[in-house]
C-alpha positions as CSV (number, residue, x, y, z in Angstrom):
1,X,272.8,159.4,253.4
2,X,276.2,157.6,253.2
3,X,279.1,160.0,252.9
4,X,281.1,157.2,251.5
5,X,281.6,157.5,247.8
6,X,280.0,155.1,245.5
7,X,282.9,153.9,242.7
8,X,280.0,153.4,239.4
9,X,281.6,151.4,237.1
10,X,280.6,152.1,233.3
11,X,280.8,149.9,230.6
12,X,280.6,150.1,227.2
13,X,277.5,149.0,225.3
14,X,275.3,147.0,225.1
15,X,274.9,146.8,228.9
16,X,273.1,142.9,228.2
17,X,274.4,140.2,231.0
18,X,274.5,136.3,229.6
19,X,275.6,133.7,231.3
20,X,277.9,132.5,228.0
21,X,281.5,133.4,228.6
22,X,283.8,135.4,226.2
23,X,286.2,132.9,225.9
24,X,283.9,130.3,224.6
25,X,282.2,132.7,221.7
26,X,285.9,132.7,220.6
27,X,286.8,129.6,221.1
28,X,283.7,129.1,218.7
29,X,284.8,131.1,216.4
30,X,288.1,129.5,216.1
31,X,286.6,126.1,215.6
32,X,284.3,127.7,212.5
33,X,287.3,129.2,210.9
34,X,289.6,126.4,210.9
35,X,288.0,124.5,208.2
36,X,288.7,127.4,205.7
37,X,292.1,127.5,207.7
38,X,293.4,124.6,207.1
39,X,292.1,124.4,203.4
40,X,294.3,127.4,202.9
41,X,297.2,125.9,204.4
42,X,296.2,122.5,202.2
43,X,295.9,125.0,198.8
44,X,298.8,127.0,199.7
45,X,301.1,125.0,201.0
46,X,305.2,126.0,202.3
47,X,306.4,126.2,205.6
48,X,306.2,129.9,204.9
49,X,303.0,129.9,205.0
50,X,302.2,128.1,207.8
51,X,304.6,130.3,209.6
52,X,302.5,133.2,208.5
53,X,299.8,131.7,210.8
54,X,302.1,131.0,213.9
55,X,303.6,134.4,213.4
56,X,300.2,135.9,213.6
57,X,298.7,134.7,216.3
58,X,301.6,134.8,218.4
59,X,302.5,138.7,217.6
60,X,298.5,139.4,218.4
61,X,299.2,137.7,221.8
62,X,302.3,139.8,222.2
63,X,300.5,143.3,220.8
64,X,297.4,142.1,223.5
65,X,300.1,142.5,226.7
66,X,301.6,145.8,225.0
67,X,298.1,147.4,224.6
68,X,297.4,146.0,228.1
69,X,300.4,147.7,229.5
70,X,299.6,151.0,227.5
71,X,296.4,151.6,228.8
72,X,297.1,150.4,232.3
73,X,294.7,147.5,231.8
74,X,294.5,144.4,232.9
75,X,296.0,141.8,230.9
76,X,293.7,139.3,229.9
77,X,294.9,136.4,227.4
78,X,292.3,133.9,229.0
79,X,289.1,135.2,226.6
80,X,291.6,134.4,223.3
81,X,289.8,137.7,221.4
82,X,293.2,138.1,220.4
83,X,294.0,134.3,219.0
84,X,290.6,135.8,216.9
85,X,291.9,138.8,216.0
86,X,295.3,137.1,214.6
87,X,293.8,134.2,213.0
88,X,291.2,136.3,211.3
89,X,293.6,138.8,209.9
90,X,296.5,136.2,208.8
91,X,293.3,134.8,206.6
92,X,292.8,137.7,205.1
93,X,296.4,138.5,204.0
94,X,298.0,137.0,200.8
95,X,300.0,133.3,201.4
96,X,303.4,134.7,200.4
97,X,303.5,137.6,203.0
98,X,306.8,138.1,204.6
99,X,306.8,137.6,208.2
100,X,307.7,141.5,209.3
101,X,304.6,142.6,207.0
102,X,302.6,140.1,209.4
103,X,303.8,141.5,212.7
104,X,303.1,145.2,211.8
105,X,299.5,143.7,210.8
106,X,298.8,142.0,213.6
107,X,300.3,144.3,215.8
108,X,298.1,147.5,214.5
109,X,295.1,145.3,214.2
110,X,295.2,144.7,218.3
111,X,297.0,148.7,219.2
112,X,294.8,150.6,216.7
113,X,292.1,148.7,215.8
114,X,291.2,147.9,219.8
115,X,293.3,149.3,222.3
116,X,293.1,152.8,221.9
117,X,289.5,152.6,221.5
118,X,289.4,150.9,225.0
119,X,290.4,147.1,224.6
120,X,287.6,144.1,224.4
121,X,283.9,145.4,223.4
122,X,284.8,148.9,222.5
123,X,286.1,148.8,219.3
124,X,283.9,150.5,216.8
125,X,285.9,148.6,213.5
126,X,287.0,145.3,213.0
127,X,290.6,145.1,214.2
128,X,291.6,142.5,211.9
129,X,290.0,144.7,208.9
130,X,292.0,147.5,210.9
131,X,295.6,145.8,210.2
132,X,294.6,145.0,206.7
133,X,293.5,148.6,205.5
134,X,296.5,150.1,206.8
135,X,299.1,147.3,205.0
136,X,296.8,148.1,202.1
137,X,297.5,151.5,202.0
138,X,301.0,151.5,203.2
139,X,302.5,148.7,201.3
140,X,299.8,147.9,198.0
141,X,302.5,146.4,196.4
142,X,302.8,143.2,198.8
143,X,299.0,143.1,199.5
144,X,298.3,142.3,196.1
145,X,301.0,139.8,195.2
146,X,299.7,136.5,194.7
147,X,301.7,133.7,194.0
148,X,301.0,130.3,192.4
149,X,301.4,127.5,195.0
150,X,301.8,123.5,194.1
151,X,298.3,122.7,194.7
152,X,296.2,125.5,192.9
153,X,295.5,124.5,189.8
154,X,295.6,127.1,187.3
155,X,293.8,128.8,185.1
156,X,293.1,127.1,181.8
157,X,296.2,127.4,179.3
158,X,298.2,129.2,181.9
159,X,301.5,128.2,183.0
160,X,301.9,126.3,186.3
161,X,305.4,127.8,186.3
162,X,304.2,131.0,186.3
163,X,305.9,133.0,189.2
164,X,302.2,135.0,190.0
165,X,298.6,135.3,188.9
166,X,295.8,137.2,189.2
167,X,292.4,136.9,191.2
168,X,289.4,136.6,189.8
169,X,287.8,139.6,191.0
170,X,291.4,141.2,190.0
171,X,290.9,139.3,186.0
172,X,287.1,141.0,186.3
173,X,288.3,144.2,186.8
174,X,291.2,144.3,184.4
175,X,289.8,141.9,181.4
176,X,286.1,141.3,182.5
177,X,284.4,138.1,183.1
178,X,284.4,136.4,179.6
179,X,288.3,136.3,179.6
180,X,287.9,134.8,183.3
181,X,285.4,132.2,182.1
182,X,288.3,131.9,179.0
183,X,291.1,130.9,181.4
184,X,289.1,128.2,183.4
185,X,286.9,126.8,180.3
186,X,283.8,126.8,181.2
187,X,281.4,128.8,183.8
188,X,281.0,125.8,185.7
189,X,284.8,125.3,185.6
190,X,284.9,128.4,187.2
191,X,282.2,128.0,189.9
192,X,283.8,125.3,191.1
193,X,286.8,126.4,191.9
194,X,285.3,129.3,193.5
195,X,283.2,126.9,196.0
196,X,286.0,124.8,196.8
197,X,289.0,127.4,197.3
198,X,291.0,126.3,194.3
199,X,292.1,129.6,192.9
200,X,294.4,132.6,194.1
201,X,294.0,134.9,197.0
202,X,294.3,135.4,200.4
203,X,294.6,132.4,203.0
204,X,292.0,131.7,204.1
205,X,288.8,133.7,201.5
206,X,288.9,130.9,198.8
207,X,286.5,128.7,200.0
208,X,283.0,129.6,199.5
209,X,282.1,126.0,201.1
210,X,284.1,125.8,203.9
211,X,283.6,129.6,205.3
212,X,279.6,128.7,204.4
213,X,279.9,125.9,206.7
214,X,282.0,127.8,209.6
215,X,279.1,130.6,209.0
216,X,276.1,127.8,209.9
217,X,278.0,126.6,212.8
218,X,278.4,129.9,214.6
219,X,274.5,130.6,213.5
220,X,273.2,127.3,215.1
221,X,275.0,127.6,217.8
222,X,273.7,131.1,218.8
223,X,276.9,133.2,218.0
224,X,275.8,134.8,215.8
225,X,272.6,136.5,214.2
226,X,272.0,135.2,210.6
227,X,270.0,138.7,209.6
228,X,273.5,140.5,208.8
229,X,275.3,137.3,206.4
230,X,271.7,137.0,204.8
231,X,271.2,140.0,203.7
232,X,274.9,140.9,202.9
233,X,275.3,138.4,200.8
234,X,271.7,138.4,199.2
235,X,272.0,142.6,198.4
236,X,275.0,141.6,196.6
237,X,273.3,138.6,194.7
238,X,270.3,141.2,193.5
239,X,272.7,144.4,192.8
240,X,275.3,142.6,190.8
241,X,273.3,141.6,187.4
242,X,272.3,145.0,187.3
243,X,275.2,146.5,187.2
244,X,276.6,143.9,184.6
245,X,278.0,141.4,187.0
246,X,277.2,137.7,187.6
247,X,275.8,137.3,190.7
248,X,276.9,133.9,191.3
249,X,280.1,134.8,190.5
250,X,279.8,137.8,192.7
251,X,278.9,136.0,196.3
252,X,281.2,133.5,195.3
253,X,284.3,135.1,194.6
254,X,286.8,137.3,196.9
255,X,286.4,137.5,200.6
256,X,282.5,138.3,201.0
257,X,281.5,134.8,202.8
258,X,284.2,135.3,205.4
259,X,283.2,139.0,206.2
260,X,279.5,138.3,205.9
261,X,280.2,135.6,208.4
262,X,283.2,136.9,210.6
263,X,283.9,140.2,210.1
264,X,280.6,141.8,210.1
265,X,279.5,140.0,212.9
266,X,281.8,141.6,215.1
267,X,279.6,142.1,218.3
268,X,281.5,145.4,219.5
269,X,281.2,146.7,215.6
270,X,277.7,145.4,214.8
271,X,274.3,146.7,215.6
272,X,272.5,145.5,218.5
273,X,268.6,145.8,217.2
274,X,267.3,142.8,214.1
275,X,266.0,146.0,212.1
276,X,269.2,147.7,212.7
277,X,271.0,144.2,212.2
278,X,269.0,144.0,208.4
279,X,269.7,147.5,207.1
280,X,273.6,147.3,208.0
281,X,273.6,143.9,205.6
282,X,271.8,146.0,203.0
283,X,274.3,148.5,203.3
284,X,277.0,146.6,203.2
285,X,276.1,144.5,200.3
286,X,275.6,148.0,198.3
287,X,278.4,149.3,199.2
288,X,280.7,146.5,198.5
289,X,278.9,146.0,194.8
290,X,279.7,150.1,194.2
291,X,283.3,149.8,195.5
292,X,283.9,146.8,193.1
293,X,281.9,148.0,190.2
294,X,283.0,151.4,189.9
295,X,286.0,151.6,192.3
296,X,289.9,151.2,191.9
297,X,289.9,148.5,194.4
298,X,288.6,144.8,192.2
299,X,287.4,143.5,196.0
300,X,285.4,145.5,198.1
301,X,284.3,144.0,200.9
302,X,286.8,145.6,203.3
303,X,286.2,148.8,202.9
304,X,282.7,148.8,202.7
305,X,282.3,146.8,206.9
306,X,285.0,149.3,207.6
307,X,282.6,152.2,205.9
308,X,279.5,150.8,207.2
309,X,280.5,150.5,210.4
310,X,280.6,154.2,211.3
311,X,277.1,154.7,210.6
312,X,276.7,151.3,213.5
313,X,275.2,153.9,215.8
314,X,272.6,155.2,213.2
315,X,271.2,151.8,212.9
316,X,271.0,150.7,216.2
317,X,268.1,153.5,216.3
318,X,266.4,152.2,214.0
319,X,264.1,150.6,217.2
320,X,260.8,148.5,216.7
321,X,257.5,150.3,217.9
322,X,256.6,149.1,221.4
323,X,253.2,148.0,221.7
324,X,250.6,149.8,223.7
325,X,252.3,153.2,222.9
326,X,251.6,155.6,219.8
327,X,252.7,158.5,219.0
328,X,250.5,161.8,220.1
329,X,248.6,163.2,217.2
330,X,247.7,166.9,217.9
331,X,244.7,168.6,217.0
């Protein structure tokens, strides 16, 4: 034998080769989101907040070199997970955030949310969920601001002067659905809105339409597996009339089509196995419809990928039978 010593080099899972490169999945990705991008920017429109979105993405590149530099790993802007990671979160963030609130975001999105588990693929959360949860809990006040911008159309006999307004899920939560279906007329008032993106929120969660459209485009194009958006968002269409909710409204509203599609795709954070990939929608789907039923939170759909996410490992056991095997039986 050799006495020269073998250098192993060990990966994080899933130890699966392809020939698709990183930077096109994200590249990908990017194209799917920027037609709920740039509708936010169309809704919500100031040079602030298209500085948000510069300011993002450029502090994401910027945390991507310090994390690099911190863990004595190789710098690597070329596969754009981090042009991801700050468009992502700057979506989920209200319009009218101030610039420093986006730079801490975007900065512990990429430190905590993937460096310090050990970069690219070995993340266990979302990182842009990451940067969100802790603004959320550090700063509520700001996270839940949200301003009325020239092109949002508001509510029915509400002021178009008025300095901020509520959500939808946020009017649910605090007045319940009739007075929502008050403010905007009628249901189908309502639903509309909802589908297009014309009501409040964060930048880029508003349109059902266009983040259903980004969604199909990463699924025909092989991205992504449509088990986990299907049966997210079809758990929370069953479990939302029985617990009093309409389930229209329900898939509709908030930010459940962008982390069915975007968030809870995450390859690092997502199971590996279609059974595993099913029950991990399930879950999420229940646990989003618990948080906003009987949480304090009106949206849940943060908390619960974040939540679900622990318990990734547990479902990726949740393995087929292989064929030509069965179990012993003893006598």
């Amino acid at each position: 034998m050799d006495d020269k010593m073998i250098d192993l080099v060990v990966t994080s899972s899933p130890h699966i080769r392809d020939k698709v490169k990183v930077s096109s999945i994200m590249w990908d990705v990017v194209i799917a989101l920027l037609p709920a991008l740039v509708a936010g920017l169309y809704f919500f429109w100031s040079l602030h907040t298209l500085g948000i979105v510069i300011v993002s993405i450029i502090s994401a590149e910027l945390a991507e070199i310090l994390g690099a530099w911190m863990f004595r790993k190789p710098v690597s802007l070329k596969d754009f997970s981090a042009v991801v990671t700050g468009v992502l979160f700057v979506m989920v963030m209200p319009p009218s955030s101030p610039y420093w609130l986006i730079v801490v975001g975007a900065f512990t999105a990429i430190i905590l949310g993937k460096w310090i588990f050990g970069g690219i693929g070995s993340n266990p959360f979302n990182p842009a969920l990451v940067g969100r949860a802790v603004l959320m809990i550090s700063w509520p006040a700001l996270m839940t601001t949200w301003k009325v911008f020239p092109r949002i159309i508001p509510p029915h006999g509400v002021s178009a002067n008025a300095i901020t307004m509520a959500t939808p899920l946020n009017v649910v939560k605090l007045h319940g659905f009739s007075q929502l279906i008050a403010e905007y007329g009628t249901k189908a008032a309502l639903y509309k809105a909802l589908f297009l993106g014309n009501v409040g929120g964060s930048l880029g969660e508003t349109s059902a339409l266009l983040l259903l459209i980004g969604g199909l485009y990463l699924i025909l194009k092989g991205v992504i597996d449509w088990k986990i958006p299907t049966a997210y968002i079809t758990t929370v269409f069953v479990l939302s009339p029985i617990f009093g909710r309409d389930p229209l409204f329900s898939i509709l509203a908030g930010g459940l089509f962008l982390g069915a599609f975007f968030m809870a795709t995450d390859y690092s954070s997502s199971p590996i196995t279609s059974q595993g990939r099913l029950w991990y929608g399930i879950s999420l789907g229940f646990v989003t419809v618990m948080i906003r039923v009987f949480g304090a939170y009106p949206e849940g759909v943060m908390f619960s990928i974040l939540i679900v996410q622990l318990f990734v490992p547990f479902f990726d056991k949740i393995l087929p039978h292989v064929y030509g095997h069965r179990k012993e039986v003893k006598s």
